[in-house]
C-alpha positions in Angstrom: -15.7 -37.6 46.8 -15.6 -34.4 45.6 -17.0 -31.5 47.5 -16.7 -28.0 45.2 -15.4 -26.3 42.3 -14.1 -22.7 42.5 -12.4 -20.5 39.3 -10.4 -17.1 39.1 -9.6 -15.5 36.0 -7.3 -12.4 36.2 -6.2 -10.6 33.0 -4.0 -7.5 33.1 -3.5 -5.4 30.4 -0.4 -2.9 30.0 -1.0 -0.9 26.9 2.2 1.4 25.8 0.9 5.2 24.6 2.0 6.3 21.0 4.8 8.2 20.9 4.5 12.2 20.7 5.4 13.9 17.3 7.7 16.5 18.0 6.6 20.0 17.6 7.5 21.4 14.1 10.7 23.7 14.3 9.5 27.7 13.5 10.3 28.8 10.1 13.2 31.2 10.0 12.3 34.9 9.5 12.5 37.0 5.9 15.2 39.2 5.7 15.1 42.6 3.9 16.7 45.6 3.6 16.0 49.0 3.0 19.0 50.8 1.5 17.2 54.0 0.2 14.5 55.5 1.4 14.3 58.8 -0.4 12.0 61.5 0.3 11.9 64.8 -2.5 10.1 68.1 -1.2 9.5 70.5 1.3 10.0 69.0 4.0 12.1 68.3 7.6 14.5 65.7 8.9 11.8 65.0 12.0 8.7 64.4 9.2 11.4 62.0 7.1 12.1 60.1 9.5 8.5 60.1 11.1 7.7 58.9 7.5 11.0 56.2 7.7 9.5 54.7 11.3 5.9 53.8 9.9 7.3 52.1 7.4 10.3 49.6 9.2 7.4 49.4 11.2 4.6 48.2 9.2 7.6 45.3 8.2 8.2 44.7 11.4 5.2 43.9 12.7 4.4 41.4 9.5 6.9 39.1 11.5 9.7 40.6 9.1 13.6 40.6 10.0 14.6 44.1 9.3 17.9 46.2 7.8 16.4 49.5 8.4 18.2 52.5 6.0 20.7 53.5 9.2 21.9 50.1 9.4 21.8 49.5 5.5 23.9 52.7 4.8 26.7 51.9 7.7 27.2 48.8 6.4 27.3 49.9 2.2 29.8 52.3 3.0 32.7 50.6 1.9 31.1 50.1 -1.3 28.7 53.6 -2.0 28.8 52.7 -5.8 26.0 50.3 -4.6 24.0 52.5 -3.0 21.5 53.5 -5.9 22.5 50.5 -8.4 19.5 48.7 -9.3 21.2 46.3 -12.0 21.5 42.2 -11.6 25.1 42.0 -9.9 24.4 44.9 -8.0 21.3 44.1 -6.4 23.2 40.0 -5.3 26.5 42.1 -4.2 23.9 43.8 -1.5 22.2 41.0 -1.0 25.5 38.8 0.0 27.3 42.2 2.0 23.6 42.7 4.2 22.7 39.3 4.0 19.3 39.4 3.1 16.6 38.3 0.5 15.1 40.9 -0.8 16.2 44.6 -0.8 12.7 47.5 -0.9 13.6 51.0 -1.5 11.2 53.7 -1.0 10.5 57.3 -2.5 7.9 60.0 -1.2 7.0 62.6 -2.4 5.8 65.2 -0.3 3.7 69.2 -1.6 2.5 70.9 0.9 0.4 69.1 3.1 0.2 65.8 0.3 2.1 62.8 0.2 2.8 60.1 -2.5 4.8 56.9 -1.2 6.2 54.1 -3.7 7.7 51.6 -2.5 9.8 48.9 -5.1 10.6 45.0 -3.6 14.1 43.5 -5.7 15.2 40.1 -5.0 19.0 39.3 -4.2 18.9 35.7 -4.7 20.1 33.3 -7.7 22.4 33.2 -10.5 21.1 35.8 -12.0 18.5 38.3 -9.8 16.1 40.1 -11.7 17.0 43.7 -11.9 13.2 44.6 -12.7 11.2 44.6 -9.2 9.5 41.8 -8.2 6.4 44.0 -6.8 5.8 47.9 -7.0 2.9 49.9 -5.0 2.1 52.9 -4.5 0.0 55.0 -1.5 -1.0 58.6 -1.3 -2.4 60.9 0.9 -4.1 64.1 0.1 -4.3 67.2 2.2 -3.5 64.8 5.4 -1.9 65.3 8.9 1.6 63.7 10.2 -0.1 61.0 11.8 -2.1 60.7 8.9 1.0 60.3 6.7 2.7 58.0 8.7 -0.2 56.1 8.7 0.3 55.8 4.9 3.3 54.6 5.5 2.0 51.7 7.2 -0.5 50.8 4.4 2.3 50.4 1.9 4.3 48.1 4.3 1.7 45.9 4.0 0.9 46.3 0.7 4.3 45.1 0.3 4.9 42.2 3.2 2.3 40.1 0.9 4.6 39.4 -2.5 7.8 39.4 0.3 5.8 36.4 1.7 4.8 34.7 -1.5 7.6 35.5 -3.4 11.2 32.8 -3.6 11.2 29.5 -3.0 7.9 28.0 -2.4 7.1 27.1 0.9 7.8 23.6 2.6 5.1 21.1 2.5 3.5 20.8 5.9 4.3 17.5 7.5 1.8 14.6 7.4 -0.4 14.9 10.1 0.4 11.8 12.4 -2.3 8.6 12.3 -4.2 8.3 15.4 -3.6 5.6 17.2 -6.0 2.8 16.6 -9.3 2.5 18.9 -8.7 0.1 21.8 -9.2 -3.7 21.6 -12.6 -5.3 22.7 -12.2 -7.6 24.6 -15.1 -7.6 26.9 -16.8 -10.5 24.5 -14.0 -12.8 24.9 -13.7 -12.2 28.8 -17.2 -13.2 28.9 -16.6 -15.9 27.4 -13.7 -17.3 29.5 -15.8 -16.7 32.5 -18.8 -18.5 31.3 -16.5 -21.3 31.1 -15.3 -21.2 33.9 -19.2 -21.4 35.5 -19.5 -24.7 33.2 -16.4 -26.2 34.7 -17.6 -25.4 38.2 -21.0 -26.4 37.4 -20.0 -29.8 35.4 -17.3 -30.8 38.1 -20.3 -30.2 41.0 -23.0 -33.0 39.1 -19.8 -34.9 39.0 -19.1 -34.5 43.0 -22.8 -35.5 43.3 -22.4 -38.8 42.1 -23.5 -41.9 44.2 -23.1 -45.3 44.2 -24.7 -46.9 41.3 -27.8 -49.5 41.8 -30.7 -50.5 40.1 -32.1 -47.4 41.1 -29.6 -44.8 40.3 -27.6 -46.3 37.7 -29.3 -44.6 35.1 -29.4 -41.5 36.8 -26.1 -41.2 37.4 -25.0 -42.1 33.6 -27.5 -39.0 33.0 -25.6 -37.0 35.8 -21.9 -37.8 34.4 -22.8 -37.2 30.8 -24.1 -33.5 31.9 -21.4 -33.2 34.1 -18.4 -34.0 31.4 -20.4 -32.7 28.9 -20.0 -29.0 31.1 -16.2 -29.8 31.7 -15.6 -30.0 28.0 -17.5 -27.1 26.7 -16.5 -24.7 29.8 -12.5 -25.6 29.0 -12.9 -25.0 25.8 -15.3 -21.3 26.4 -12.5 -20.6 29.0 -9.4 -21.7 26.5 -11.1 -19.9 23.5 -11.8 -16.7 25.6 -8.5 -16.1 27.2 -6.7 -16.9 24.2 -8.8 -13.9 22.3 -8.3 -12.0 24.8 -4.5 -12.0 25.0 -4.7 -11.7 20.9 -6.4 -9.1 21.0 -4.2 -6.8 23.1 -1.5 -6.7 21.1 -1.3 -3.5 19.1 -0.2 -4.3 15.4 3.6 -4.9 14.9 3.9 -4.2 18.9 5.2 -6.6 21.7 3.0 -8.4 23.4 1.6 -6.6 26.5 2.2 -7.8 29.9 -0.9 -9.9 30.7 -1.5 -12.5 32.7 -4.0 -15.4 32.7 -4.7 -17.8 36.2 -7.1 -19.9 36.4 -7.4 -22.0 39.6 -9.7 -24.7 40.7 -10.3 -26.4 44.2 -11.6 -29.8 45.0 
């Protein structure tokens, strides 16, 4: 005779994180140069190249990769007919000898205690660069102070820095964001379910242990019990096939491997 019915149902689930996207690379700098920076009047070497500083670095700062006019000179020397040549081969032979993308030259002009900056971006890249500027602008400065000019200076760097940002090749698309990764499973229902079954078997196998001898008494009772009893068996092993086997299906991501999982189901007589 049968004197119990027990059931365990353990299910594990190993779930494998998305992988990262790789941070995107930092775009390389601009690089310009500043062959000429001219200033005309009464004025001394300190205040031109107080004037000189403000400027370099009000590109600097705009996250610009600099040739300031020292650098720009030293390196034109073996070539000075380039120094003030503004025409289409001229302005890609600097280009190619200082390496950059765009060339800016810069002329104050300075009366007394006033000041008149312009400053002129050319671009060195092509077949055929365009000897007409690709932006001019202009700042002034009336009846000001050195700090006060410098200052100027600054203003008309970034004046500037805007078309050497926007101007060239257009810019790479950003990448695609990445998808996130799709919500987790549920898979409480079909646990649920499994373990319902599991109750029926244990439930349906116990009427069945109760059964006793059959008589004229008991005979019909007992045909009652067993039908129950099977009737419980059936429907829990089906719950508890249905519901593991939902479970386990849905725990696999799309196009993944199947997860490590595990199933037992145990019962003692």
């Amino acid at each position: 005779m049968l004197s119990g019915a027990a059931l365990s149902l353990l299910a594990t689930l190993a779930v494998t994180p998305p992988p990262t996207t790789p941070a995107p690379a930092p775009a390389p700098k601009i690089r310009v140069a500043i062959p000429d920076f001219q200033v005309d009047g009464s004025t001394s070497p300190a205040l031109a190249l107080q004037l000189q500083d403000g400027f370099v670095l009000g590109l600097v700062r705009a996250g610009l990769q600099v040739v300031d006019p020292v650098d720009a000179a030293r390196r034109l020397e073996s070539k000075p007919e380039l120094a003030r040549c503004d025409s289409s081969p001229c302005l890609k032979s600097i280009g190619q000898l200082l390496d950059v993308k765009y060339l800016v030259r810069v002329k104050v002009e300075v009366s007394g205690n006033s000041y008149k900056a312009v400053g002129r971006i050319f671009s060195t890249e092509g077949p055929a660069p365009a000897a007409l500027p690709v932006a001019n602008k202009s700042k002034s400065c009336d009846v000001c102070t050195v700090a006060e000019a410098r200052d100027v200076m600054l203003r008309l760097a970034d004046a500037l820095k805007v078309h050497l940002e926007d101007t060239g090749a257009p810019p790479p698309l950003p990448a695609s964001p990445a998808e996130p990764p799709p919500p987790p499973p549920h898979i409480t229902g079909p646990v649920v379910t499994a373990m319902v079954g599991g109750v029926a078997i244990a439930v349906g196998v116990a009427l069945l242990a109760t059964l006793g001898s059959c008589n004229a008494t008991k005979c019909s009772e007992n045909r009652t019990r067993a039908a129950i009893g099977g009737g419980l068996v059936g429907a829990g092993a089906v719950m508890t096939f249905v519901g593991a086997y939902v479970t386990i299906e849905r725990s696999r991501a799309p196009g993944a491997p199947a997860p490590a999982t595990s199933l037992s189901l145990a019962l003692r007589f």
